[in-house]
ZAMARRO-571325 format. One record per residue (C-alpha): residue in one letter; x, y, z. Coordinates in Angstrom, 1 decimal. Layout:
REM ZAMARRO-571325
<atom><aa>A</aa><px>X</px><py>Y</py><pz>Z</pz></atom>
...
REM end
This chain:
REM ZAMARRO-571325
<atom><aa>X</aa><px>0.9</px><py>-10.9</py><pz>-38.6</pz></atom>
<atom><aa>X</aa><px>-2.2</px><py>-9.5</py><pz>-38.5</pz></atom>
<atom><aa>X</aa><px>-3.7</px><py>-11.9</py><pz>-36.1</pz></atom>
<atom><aa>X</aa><px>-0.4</px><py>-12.0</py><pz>-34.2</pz></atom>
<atom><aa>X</aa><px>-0.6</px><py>-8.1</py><pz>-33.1</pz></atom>
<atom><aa>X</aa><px>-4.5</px><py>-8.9</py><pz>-32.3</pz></atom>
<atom><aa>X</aa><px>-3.6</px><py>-11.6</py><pz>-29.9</pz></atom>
<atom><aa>X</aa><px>-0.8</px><py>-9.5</py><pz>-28.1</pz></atom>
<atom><aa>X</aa><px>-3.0</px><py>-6.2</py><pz>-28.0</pz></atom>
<atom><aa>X</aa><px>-5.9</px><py>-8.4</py><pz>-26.5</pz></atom>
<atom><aa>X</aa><px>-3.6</px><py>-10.2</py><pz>-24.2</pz></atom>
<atom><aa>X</aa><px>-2.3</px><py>-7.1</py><pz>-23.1</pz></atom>
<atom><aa>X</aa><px>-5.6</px><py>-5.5</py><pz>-22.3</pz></atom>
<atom><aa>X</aa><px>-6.9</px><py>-7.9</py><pz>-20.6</pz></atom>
<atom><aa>X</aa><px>-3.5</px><py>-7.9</py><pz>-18.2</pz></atom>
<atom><aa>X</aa><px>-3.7</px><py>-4.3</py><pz>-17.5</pz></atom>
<atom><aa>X</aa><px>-7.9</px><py>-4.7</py><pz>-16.9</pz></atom>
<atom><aa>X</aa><px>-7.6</px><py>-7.4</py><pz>-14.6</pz></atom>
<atom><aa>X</aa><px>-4.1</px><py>-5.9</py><pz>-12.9</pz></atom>
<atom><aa>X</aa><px>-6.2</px><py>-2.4</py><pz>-12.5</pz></atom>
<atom><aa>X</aa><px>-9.0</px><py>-4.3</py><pz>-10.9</pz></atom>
<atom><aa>X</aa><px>-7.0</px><py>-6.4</py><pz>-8.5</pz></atom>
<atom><aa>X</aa><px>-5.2</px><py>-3.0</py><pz>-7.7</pz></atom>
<atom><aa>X</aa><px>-8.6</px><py>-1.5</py><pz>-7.0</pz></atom>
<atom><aa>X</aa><px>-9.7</px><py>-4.1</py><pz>-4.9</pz></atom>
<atom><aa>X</aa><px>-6.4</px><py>-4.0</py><pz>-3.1</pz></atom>
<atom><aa>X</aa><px>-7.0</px><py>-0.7</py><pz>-2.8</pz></atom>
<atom><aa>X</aa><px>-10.0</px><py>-1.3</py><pz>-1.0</pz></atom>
<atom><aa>X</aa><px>-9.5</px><py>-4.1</py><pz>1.1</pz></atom>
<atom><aa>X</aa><px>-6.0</px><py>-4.4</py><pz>1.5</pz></atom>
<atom><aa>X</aa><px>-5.4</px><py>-8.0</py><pz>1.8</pz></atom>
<atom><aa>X</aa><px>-4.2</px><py>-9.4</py><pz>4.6</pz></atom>
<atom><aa>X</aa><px>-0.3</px><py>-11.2</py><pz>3.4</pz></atom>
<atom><aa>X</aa><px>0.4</px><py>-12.5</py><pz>6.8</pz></atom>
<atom><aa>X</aa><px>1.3</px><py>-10.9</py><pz>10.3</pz></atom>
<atom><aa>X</aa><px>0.1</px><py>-7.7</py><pz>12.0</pz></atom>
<atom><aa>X</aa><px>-3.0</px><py>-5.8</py><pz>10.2</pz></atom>
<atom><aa>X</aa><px>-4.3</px><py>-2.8</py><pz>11.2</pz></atom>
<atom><aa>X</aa><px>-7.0</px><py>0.5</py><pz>10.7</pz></atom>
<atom><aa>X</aa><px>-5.3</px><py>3.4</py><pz>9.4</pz></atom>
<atom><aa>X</aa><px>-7.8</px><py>6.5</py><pz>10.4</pz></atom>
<atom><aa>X</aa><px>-7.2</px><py>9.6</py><pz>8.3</pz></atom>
<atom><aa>X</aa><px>-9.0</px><py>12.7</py><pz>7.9</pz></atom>
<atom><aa>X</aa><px>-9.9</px><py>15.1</py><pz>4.7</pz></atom>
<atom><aa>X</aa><px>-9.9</px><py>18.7</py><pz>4.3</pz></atom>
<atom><aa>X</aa><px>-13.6</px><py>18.1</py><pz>5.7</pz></atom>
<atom><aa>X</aa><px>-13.1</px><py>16.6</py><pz>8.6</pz></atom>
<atom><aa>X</aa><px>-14.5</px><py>13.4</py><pz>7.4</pz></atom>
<atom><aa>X</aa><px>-12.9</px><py>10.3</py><pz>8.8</pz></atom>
<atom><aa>X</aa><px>-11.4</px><py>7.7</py><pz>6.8</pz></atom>
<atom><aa>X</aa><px>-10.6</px><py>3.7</py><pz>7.6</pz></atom>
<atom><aa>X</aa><px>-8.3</px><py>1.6</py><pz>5.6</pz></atom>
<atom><aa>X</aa><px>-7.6</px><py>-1.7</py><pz>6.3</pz></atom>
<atom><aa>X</aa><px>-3.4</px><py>-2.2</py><pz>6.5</pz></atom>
<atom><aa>X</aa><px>-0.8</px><py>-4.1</py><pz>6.5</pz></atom>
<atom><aa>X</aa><px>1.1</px><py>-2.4</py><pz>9.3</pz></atom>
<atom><aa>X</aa><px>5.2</px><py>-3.5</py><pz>9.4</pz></atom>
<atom><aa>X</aa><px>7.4</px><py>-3.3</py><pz>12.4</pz></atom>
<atom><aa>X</aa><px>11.0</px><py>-2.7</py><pz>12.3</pz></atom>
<atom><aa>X</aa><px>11.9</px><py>-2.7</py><pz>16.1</pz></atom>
<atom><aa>X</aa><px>10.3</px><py>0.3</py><pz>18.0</pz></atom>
<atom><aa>X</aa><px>9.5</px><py>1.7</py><pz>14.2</pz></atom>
<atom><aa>X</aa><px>5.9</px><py>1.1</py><pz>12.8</pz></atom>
<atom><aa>X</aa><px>5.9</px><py>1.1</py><pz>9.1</pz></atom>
<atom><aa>X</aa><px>2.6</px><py>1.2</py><pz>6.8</pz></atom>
<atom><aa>X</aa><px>3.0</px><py>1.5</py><pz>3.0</pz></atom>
<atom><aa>X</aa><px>0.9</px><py>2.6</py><pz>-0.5</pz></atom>
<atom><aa>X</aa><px>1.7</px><py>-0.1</py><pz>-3.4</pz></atom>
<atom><aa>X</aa><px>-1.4</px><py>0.3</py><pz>-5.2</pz></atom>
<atom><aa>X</aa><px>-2.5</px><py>3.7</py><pz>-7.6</pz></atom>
<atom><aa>X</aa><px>-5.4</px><py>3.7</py><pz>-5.8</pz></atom>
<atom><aa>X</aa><px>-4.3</px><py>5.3</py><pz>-2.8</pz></atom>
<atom><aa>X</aa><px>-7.0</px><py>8.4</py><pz>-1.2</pz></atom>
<atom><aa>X</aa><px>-5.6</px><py>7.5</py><pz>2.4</pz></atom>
<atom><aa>X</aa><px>-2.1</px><py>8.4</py><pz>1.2</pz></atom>
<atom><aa>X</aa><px>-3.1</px><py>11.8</py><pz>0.0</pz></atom>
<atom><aa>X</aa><px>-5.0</px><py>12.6</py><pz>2.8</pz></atom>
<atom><aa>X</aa><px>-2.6</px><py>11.6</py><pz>5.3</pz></atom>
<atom><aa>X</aa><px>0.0</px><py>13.9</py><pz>3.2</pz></atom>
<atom><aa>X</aa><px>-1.8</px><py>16.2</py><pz>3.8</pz></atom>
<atom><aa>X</aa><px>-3.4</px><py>16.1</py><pz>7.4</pz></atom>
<atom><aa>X</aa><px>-0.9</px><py>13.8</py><pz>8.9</pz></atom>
<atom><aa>X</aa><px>-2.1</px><py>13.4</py><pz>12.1</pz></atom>
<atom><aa>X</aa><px>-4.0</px><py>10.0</py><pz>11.8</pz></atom>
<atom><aa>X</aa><px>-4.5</px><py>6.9</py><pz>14.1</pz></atom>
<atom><aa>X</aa><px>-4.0</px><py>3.2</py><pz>14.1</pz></atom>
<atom><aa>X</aa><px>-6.0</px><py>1.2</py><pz>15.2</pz></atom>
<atom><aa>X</aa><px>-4.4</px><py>-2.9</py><pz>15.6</pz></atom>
<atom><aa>X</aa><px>-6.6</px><py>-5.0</py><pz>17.5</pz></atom>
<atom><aa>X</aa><px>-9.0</px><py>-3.2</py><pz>20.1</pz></atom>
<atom><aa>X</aa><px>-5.7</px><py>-0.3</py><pz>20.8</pz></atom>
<atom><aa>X</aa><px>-5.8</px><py>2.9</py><pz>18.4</pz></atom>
<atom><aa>X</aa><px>-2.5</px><py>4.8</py><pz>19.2</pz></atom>
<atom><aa>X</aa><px>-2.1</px><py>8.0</py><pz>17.4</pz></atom>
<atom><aa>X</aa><px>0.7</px><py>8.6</py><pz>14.9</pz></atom>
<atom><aa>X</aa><px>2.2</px><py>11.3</py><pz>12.8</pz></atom>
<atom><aa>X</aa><px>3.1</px><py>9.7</py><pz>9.8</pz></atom>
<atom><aa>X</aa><px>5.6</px><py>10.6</py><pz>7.6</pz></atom>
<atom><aa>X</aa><px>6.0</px><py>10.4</py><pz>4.3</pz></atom>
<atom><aa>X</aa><px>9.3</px><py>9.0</py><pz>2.9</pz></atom>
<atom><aa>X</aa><px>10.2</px><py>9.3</py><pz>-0.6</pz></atom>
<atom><aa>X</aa><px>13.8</px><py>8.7</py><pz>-0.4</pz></atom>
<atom><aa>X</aa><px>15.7</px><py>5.5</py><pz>-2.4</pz></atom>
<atom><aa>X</aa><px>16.5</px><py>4.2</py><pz>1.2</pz></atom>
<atom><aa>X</aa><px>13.4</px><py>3.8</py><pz>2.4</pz></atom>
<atom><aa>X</aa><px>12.0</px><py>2.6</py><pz>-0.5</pz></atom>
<atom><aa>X</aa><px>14.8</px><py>-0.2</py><pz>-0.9</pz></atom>
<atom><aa>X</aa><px>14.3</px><py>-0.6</py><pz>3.1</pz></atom>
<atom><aa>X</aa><px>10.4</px><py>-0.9</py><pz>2.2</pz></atom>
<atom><aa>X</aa><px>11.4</px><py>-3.4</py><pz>-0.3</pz></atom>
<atom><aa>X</aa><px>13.2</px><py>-5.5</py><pz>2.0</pz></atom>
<atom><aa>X</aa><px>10.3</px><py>-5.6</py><pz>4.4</pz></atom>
<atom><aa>X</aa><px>7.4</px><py>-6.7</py><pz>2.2</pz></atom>
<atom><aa>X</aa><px>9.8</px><py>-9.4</py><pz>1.2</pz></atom>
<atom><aa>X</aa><px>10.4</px><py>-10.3</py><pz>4.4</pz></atom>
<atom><aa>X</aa><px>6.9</px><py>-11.1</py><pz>4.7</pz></atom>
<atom><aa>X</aa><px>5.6</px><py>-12.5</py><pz>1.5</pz></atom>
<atom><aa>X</aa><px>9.3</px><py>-13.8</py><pz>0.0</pz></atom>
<atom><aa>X</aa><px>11.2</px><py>-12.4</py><pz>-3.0</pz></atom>
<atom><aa>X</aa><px>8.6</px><py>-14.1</py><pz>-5.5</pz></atom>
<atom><aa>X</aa><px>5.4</px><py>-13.4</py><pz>-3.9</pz></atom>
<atom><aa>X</aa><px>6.6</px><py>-9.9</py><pz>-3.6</pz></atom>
<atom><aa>X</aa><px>7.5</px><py>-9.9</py><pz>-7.6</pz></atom>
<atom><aa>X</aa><px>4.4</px><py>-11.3</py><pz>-8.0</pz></atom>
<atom><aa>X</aa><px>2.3</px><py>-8.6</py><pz>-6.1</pz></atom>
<atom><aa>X</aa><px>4.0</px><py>-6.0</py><pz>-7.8</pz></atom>
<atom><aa>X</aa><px>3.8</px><py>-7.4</py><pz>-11.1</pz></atom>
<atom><aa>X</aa><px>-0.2</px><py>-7.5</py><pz>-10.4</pz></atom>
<atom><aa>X</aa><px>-0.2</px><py>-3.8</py><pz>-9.3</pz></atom>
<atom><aa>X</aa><px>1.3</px><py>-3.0</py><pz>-12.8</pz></atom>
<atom><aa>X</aa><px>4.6</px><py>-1.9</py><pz>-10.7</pz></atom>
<atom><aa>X</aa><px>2.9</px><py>1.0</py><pz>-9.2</pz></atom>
<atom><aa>X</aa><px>5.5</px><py>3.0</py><pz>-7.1</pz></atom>
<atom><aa>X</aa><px>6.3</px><py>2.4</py><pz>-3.4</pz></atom>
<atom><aa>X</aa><px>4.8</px><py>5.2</py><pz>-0.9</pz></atom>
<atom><aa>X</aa><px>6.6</px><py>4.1</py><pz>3.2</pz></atom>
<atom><aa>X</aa><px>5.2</px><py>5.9</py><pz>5.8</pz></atom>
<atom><aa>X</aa><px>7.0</px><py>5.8</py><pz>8.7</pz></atom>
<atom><aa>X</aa><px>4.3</px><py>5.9</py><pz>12.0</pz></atom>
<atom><aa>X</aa><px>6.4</px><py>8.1</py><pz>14.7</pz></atom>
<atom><aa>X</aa><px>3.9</px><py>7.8</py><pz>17.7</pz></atom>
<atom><aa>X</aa><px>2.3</px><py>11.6</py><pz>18.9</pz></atom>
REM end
């Protein structure tokens, strides 16, 4: 029994290490899954500016970007300054994002990402980012 619980505990740990260091990496790269990628430019209470590689969605005339990952600084700045820029290609357009924490746009968000990767490879990319919660932002162009 002994051995049993060792095996699951280690099996365990070494899910949740590798799933927190993919997440991280996501985190920091952000992966290109297919289709349109972008720079998301965001600024901190300093004034610094921040570029994070994106996956940006369209839905029509709507531009969509979302956080799937814990490790998510552009998110919280952009909460909180969100006057940012995208950048796709050689165009930057600025945006106002906004923040959408509704069930809605999180199903809607949902839809999307499987859209573009497929019901399985979006299980799958969630079951790596140890189901870390859905942020949409919604780009509404300034």
């Amino acid at each position: 029994m002994k051995r049993a619980a060792r095996i699951t505990l280690a099996v365990l740990v070494g899910y949740v290490g590798l799933a927190l260091a993919f997440d991280a990496f996501i985190g920091v790269s952000q992966l290109a899954l297919g289709g349109p990628e972008g720079v998301l430019r965001t600024v901190d209470e300093e004034g610094q500016v921040h570029e994070t590689r994106m996956i940006v969605l369209q839905e029509g005339d709507v531009t969509w970007v979302q956080s799937g990952h814990h490790f998510r600084g552009w998110y919280h700045r952009l909460v909180r300054n969100p006057e940012v820029e995208l950048i796709v290609g050689d165009e930057v357009r600025p945006y106002r994002a906004v923040p959408l924490e509704d069930p809605a746009s999180k199903a809607n968000m949902k839809r999307l990402i499987e859209e573009r990767v497929g019901r399985v490879g979006a299980a799958v990319i969630r079951t790596i980012l140890l189901f870390a919660e859905v942020k949409p932002v919604r780009l509404d162009p300034r």
